[in-house]
DOFILUM-702089 format. One record per residue (C-alpha): residue number from 1; chain; x, y, z. Coordinates in steps of 0.001 Angstrom, whole numbers. Example, Ala and Ser with C-alpha at 12.3 -4.5 7.8 and 13.67 -1.06 7.14 Angstrom:
% DOFILUM-702089
+------+--------+---------+---------+---------+
| dopa | drenfi |      c1 |      c2 |      c3 |
+------+--------+---------+---------+---------+
|    1 |      A |   12300 |   -4500 |    7800 |
|    2 |      A |   13670 |   -1060 |    7140 |
+------+--------+---------+---------+---------+
END
This chain:
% DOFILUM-702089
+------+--------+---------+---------+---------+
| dopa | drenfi |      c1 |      c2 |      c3 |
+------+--------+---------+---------+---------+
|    1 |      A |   -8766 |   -6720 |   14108 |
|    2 |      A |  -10274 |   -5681 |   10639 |
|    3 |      A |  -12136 |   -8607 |    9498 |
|    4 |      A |  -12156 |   -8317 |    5618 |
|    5 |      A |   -9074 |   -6647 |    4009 |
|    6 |      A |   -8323 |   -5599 |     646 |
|    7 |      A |   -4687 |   -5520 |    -237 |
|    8 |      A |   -3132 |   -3987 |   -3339 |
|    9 |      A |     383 |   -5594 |   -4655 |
|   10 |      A |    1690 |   -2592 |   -6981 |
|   11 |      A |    4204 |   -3616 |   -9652 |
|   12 |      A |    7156 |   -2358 |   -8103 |
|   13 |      A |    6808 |   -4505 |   -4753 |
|   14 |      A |    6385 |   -7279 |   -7360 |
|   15 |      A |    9425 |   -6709 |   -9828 |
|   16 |      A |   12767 |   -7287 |   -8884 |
|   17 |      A |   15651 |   -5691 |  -11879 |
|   18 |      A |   14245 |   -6518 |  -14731 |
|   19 |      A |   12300 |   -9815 |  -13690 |
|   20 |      A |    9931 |  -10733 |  -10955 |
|   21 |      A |   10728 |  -11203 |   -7313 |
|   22 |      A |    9633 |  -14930 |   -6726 |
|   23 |      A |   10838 |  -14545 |   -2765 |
|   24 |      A |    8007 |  -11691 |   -2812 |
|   25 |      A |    4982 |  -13779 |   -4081 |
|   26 |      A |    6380 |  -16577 |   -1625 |
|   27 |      A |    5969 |  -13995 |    1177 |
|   28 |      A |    2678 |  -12734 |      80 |
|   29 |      A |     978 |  -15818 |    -187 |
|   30 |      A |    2401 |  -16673 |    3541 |
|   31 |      A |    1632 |  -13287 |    4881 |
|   32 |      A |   -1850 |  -14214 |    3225 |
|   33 |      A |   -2336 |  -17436 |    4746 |
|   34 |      A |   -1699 |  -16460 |    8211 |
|   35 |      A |   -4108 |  -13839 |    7900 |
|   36 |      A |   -6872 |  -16584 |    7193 |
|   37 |      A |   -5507 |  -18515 |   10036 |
|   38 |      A |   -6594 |  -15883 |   11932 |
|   39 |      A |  -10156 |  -15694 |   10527 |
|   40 |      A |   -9891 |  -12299 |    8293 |
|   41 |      A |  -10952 |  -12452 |    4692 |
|   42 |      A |   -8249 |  -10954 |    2302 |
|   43 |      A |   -8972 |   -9992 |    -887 |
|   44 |      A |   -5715 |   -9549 |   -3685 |
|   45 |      A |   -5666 |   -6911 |   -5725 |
|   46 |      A |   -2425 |   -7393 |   -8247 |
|   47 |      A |    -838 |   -5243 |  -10447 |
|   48 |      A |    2059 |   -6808 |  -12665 |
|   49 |      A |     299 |   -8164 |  -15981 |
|   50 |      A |    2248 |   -5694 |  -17970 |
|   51 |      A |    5453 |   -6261 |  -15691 |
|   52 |      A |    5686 |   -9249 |  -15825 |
|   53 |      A |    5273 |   -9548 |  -20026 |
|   54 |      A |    7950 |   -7213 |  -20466 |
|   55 |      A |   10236 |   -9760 |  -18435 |
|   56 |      A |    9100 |  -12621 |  -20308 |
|   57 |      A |    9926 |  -11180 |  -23314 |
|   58 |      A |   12761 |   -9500 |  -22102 |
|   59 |      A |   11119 |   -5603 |  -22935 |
|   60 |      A |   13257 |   -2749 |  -20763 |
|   61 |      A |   11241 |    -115 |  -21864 |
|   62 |      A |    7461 |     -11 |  -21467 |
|   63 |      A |    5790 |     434 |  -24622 |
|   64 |      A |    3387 |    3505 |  -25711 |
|   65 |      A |    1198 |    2232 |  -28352 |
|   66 |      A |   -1844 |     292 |  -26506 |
|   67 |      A |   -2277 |   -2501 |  -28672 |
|   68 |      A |    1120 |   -3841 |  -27446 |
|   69 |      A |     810 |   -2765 |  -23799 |
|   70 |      A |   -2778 |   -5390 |  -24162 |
|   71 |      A |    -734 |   -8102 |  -25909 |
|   72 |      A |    2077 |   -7908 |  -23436 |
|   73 |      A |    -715 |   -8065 |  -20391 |
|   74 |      A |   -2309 |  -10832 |  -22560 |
|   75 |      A |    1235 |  -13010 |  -21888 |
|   76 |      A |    1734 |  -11304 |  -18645 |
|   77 |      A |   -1183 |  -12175 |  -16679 |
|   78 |      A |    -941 |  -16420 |  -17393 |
|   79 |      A |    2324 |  -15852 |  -15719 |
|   80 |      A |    1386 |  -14279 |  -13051 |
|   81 |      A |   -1404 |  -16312 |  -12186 |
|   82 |      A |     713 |  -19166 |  -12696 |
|   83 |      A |    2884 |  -17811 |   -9729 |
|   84 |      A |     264 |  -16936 |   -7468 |
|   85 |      A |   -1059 |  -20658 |   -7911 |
|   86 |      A |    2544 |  -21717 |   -7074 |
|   87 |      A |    3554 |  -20072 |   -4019 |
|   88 |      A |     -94 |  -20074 |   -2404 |
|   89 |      A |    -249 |  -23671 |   -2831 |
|   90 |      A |    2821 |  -23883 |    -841 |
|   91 |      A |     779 |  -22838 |    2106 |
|   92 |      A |   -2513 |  -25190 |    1006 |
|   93 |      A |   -3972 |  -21739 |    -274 |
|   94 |      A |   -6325 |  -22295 |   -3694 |
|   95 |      A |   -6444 |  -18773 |   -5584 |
|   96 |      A |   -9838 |  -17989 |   -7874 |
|   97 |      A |   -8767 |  -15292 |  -10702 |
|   98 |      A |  -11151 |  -12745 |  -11014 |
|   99 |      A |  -10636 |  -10170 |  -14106 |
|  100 |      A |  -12792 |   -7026 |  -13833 |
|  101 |      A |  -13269 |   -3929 |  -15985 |
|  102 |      A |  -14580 |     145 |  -15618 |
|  103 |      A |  -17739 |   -1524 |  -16737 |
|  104 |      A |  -17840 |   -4067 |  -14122 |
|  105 |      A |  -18631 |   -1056 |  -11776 |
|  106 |      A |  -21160 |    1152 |  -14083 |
|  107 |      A |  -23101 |   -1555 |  -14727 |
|  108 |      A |  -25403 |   -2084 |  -11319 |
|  109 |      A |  -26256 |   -5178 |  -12480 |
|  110 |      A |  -22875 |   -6453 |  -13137 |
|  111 |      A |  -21757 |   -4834 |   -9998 |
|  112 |      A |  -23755 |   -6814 |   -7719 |
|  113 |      A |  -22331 |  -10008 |  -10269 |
|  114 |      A |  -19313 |   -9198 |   -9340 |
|  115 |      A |  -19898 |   -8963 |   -5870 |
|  116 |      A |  -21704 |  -12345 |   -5291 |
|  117 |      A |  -19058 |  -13441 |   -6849 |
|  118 |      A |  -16079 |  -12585 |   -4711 |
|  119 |      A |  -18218 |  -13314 |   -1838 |
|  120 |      A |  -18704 |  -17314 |   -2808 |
|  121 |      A |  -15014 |  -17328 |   -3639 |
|  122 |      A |  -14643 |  -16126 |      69 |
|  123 |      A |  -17158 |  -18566 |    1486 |
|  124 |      A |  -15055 |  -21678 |      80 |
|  125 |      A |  -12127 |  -20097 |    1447 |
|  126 |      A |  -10956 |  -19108 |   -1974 |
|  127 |      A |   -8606 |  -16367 |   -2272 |
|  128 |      A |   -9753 |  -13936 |   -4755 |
|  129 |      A |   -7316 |  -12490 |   -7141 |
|  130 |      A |   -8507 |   -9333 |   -9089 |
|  131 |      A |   -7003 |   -7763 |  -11861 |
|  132 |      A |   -7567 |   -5019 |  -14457 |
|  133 |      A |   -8798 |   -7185 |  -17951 |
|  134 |      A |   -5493 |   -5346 |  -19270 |
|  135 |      A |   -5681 |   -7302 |  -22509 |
|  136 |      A |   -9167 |   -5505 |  -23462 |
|  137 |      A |   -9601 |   -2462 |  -21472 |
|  138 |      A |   -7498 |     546 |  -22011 |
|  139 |      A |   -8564 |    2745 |  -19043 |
|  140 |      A |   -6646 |     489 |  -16707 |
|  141 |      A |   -3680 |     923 |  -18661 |
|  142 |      A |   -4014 |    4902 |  -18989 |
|  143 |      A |   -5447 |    5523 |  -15438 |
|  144 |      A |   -3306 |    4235 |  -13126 |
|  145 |      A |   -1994 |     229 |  -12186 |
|  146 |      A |   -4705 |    -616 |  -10089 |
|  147 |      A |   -4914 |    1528 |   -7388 |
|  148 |      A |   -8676 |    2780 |   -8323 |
|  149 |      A |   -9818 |    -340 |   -8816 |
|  150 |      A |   -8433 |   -1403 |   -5548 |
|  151 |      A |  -10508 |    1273 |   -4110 |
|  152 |      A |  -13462 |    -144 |   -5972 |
|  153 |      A |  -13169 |   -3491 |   -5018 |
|  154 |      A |  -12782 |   -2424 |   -1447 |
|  155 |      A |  -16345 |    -726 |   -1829 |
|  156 |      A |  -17803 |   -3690 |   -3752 |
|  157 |      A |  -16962 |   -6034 |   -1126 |
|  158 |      A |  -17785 |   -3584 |    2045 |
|  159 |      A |  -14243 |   -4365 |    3316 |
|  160 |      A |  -12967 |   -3098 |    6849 |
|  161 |      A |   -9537 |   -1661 |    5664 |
|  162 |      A |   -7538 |    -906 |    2409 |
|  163 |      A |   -4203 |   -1904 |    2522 |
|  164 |      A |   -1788 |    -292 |    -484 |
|  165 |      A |    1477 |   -1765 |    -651 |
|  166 |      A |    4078 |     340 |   -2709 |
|  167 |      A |    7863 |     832 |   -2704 |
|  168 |      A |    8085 |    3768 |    -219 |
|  169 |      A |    7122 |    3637 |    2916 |
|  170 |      A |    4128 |    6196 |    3063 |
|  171 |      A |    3462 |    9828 |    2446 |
|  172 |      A |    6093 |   11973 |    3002 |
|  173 |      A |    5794 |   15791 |    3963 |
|  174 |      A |    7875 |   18778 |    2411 |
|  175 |      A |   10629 |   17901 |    5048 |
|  176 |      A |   10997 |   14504 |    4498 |
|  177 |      A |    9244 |   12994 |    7077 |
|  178 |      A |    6780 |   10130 |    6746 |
|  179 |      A |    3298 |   11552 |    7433 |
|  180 |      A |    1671 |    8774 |   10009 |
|  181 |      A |   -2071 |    9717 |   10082 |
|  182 |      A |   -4044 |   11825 |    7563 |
|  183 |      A |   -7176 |   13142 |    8458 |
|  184 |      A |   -7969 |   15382 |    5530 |
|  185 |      A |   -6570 |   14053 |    2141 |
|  186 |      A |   -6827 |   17431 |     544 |
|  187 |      A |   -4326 |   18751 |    2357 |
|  188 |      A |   -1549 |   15884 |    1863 |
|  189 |      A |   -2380 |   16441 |   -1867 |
|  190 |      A |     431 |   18173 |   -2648 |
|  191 |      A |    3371 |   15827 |   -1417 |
|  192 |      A |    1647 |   13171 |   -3820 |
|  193 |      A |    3033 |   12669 |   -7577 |
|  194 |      A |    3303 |   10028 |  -10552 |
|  195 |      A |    5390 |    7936 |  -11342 |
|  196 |      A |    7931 |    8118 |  -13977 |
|  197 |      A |    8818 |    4260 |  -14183 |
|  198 |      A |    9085 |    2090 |  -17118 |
|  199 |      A |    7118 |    -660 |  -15848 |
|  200 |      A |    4295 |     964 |  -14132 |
|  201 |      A |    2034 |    3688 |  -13581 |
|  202 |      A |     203 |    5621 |  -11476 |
|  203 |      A |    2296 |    6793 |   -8629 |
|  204 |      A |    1473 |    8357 |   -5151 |
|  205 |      A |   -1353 |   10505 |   -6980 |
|  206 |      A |   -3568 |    7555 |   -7982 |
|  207 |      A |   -3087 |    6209 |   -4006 |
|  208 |      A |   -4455 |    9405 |   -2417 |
|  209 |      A |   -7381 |    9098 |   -5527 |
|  210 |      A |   -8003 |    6114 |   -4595 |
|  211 |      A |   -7935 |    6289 |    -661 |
|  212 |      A |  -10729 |    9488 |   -1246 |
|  213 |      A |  -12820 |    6362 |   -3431 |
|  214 |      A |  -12693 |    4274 |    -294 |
|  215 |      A |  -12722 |    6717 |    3111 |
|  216 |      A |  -15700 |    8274 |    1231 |
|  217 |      A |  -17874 |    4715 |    2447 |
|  218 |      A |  -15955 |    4597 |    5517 |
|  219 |      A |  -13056 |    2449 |    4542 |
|  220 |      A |   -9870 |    3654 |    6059 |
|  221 |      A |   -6491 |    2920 |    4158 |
|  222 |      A |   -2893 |    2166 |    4734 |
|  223 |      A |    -303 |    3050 |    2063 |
|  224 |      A |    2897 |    1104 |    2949 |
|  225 |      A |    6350 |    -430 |    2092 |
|  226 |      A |    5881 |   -3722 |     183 |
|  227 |      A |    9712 |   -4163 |    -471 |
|  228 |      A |    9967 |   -5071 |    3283 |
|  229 |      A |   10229 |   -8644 |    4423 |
|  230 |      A |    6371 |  -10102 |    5010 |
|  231 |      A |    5223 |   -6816 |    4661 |
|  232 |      A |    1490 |   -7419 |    5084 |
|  233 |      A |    2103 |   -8728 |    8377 |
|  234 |      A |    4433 |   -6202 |    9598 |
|  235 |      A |    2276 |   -3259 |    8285 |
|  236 |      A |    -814 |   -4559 |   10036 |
|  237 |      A |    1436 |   -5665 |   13543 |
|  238 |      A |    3144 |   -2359 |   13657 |
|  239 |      A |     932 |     111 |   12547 |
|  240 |      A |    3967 |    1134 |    9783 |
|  241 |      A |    3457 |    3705 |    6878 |
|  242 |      A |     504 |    6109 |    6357 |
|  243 |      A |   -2782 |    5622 |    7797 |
|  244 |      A |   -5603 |    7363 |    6506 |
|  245 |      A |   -8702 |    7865 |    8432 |
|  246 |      A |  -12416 |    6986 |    7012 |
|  247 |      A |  -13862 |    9982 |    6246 |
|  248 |      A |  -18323 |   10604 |    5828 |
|  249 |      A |  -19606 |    7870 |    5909 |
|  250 |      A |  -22336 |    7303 |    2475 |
|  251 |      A |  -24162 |    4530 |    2073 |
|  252 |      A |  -23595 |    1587 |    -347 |
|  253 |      A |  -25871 |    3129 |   -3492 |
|  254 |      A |  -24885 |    6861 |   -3144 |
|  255 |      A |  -21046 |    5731 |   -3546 |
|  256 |      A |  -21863 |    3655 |   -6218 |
|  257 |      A |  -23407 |    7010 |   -7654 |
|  258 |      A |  -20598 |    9346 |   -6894 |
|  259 |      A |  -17813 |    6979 |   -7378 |
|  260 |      A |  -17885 |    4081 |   -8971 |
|  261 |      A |  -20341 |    4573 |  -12013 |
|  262 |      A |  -19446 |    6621 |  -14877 |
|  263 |      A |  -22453 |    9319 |  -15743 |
|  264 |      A |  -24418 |    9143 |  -19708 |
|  265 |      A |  -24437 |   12901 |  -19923 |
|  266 |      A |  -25117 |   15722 |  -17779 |
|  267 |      A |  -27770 |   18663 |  -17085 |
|  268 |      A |  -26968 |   22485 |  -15984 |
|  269 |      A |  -29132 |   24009 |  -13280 |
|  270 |      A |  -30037 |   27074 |  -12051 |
|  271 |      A |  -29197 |   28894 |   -9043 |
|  272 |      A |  -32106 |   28513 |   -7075 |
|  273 |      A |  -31965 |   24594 |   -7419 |
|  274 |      A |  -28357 |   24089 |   -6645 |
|  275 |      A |  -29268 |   25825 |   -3222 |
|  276 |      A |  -32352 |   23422 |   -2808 |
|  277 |      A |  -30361 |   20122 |   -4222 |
|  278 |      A |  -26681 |   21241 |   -1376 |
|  279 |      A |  -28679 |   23055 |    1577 |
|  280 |      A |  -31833 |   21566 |    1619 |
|  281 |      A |  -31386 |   17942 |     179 |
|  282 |      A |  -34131 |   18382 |   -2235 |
|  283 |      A |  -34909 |   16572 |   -5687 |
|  284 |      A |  -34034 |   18342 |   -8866 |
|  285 |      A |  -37225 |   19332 |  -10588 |
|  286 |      A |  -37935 |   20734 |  -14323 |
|  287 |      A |  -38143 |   24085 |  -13674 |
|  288 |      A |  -34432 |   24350 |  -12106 |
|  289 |      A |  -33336 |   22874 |  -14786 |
|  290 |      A |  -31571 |   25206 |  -17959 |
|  291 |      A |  -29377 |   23149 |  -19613 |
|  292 |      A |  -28379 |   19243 |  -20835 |
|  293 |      A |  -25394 |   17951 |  -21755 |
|  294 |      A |  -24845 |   14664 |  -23916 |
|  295 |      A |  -27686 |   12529 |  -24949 |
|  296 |      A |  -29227 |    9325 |  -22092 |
|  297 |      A |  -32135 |    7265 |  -21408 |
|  298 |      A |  -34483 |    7622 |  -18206 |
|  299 |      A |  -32727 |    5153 |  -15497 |
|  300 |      A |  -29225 |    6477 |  -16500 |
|  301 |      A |  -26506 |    8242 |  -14063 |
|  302 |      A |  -25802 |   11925 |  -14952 |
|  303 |      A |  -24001 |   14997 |  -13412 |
|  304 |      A |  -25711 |   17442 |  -12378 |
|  305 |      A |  -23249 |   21008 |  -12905 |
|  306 |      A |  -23960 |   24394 |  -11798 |
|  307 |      A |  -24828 |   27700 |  -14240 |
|  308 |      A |  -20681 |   28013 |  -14174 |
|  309 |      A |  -20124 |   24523 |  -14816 |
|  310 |      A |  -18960 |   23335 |  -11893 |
|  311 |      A |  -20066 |   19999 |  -11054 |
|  312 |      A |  -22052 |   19239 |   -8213 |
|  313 |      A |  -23795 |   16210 |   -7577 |
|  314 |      A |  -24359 |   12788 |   -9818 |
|  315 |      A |  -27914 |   10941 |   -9801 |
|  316 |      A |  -30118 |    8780 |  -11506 |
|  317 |      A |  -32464 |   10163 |  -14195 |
|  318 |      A |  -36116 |   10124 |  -14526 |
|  319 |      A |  -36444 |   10935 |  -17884 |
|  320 |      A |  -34416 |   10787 |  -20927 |
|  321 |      A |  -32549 |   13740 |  -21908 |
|  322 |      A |  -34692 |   14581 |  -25290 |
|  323 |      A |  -37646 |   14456 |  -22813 |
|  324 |      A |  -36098 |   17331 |  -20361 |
|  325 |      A |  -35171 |   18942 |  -23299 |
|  326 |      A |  -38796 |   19892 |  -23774 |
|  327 |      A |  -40033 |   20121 |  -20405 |
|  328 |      A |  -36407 |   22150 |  -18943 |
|  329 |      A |  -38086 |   25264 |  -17045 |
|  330 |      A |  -41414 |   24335 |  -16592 |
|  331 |      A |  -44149 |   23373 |  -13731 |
|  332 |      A |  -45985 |   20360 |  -13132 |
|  333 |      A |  -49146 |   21415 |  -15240 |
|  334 |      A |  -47395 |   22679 |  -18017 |
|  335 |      A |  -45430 |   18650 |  -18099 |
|  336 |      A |  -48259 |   16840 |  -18489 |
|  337 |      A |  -49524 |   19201 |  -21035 |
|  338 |      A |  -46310 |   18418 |  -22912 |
|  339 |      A |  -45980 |   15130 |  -22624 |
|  340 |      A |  -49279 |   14212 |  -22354 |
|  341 |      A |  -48933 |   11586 |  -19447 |
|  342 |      A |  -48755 |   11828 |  -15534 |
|  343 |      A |  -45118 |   11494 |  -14954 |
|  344 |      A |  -43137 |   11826 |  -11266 |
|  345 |      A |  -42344 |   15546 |  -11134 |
|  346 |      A |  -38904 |   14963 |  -10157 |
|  347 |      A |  -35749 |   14867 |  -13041 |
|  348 |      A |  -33591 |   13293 |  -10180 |
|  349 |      A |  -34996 |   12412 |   -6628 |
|  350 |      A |  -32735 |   12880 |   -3726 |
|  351 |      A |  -32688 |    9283 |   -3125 |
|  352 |      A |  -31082 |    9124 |   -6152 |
|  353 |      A |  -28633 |   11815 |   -5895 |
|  354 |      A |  -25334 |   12282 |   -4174 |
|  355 |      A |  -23065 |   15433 |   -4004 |
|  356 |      A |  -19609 |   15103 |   -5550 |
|  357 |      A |  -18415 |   19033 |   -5902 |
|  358 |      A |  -17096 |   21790 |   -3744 |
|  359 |      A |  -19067 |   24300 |   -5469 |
+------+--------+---------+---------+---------+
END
């Protein structure tokens, strides 16, 4: 039995025509309550802000320009809220909104905020519901109705399972037939598209994105049909739609690195470090390096990308970037010469690197 569970709602298990599907949020929140009956923690991840706007104000067609898309989410999400409140209190179920944004997860800080957060709201047997802040943010809007940050909150909260509920029934290959376990997601890839609804967005695409976000810690995910009758349960008793197996296994800071953290600028190194950094798991050092991209402070994240510019790993900086501009290429000695101070030798220390690319 997986103990803590993050399950997504997408938009289209959630709309009904052109309005919302109240017998759906009735069977969530009893699916839901069950589950706690049971002793698993569930956390909700909900699309439908923007959905559920458009139906209050009676919008067909999703608009483009952004600045409506965040007013309509501004209306949206105090109705939806309002119906989660509803239909979980029908089952003695109190709900704790929880509104999160890209920056939630850069900032390590805020990140552990976050976390301590969900987990009280857990330990007074609160159900935590987490959206995009749709009003403000615009990435959540571009990128993809919540399947990432499903993903992310499935990582913040060191969950046992991701459970995606959408309005197919899985992954289908070229023939049509539902594909039951993945274990490589690179090479179910290709049967995955977007969507090309007016009330959502994203599509299978941002699913497999965000299953590779969540295997990567050892997570494994279920993408399923949430237009069946108490899905949850039935997807979890019946081992329905696409399972995807946890892949490596890194540990809580490196996939905050690689993942969930978005890098200050980069720096370009040379052949003989990128075989030191991917086949011998050292540090990067000044004299591998011959290149920086962007301008950061000592402390920030950063890509590290090959001669070719293929990127290949993400880490945390020692030094700012105007400092490795002076000291790119050169030894020890010749550092402290430069900067006139003792400084650690390493530009990134493998403790403080992970490897994101294929090169």
């Amino acid at each position: 039995m997986y103990k803590k569970i993050v399950i997504k709602i997408g938009s289209s298990v959630l709309r009904k025509n052109s309005s919302l599907n109240l017998i759906k949020f009735k069977e969530i929140a009893h699916d839901i309550s069950q589950l706690n009956k049971s002793g698993q923690k569930i956390i909700l991840v909900t699309s439908g802000a923007i959905a559920s706007g458009m139906s209050r104000l009676d919008i067909k067609t999703k608009p483009r320009a952004i600045s409506k898309l965040q007013a309509i989410a501004s209306l949206g999400q105090i109705e939806l809220m309002k119906l989660y409140q509803e239909y979980f209190a029908k089952f003695k179920l109190e709900i704790g909104q929880v509104l999160l944004s890209w920056d939630d997860f850069s900032s390590r800080r805020r990140y552990l905020n976050a976390r301590d957060t969900i987990s009280e709201l857990l330990s007074l047997k609160i159900v935590p519901v987490i959206n995009e802040n749709d009003a403000l943010t615009i990435e959540e809007i571009k990128l993809g109705d919540n399947d990432r940050l499903s993903a992310m909150v499935a990582a913040l909260v060191e969950a046992d399972l991701l459970l995606m509920l959408s309005d197919v029934d899985g992954i289908y290959d070229s023939n049509g037939e539902l594909i039951k376990e993945v274990d490589d997601i690179k090479k179910i890839k290709k049967y995955c598209f977007d969507t090309s609804k007016d009330f959502c967005v994203g599509g299978m695409i941002t699913k497999i994105e965000a299953a590779e976000i969540a295997t990567a810690l050892g997570i494994p995910c279920i993408i399923s049909n949430g237009n069946i009758r108490n899905a949850v349960l039935k997807t979890l008793a019946n081992n329905s739609g696409t399972y995807i197996k946890a892949a490596r296994k890194l540990s809580a800071k490196k996939h905050w690195l690689a993942y969930l953290s978005k890098p200050k600028g980069g720096i370009i190194i040379d052949a003989g470090a990128k075989e030191a950094v991917i086949q011998k798991n050292k540090s990067i050092l000044p004299r591998g390096i011959v290149g920086i991209k962007g301008s950061f402070d000592a402390g920030d994240l950063v890509t590290v990308f090959s001669k070719n510019n293929l990127e290949l790993a993400r880490g945390i900086t020692s030094y700012a970037s105007n400092e490795i501009s002076k000291i790119k290429g050169k030894k020890t000695q010749e550092i402290m010469s430069v900067l006139g101070e003792k400084r650690a030798d390493e530009i990134i220390h493998r403790n403080n690197l992970v490897l994101t690319g294929d090169a």
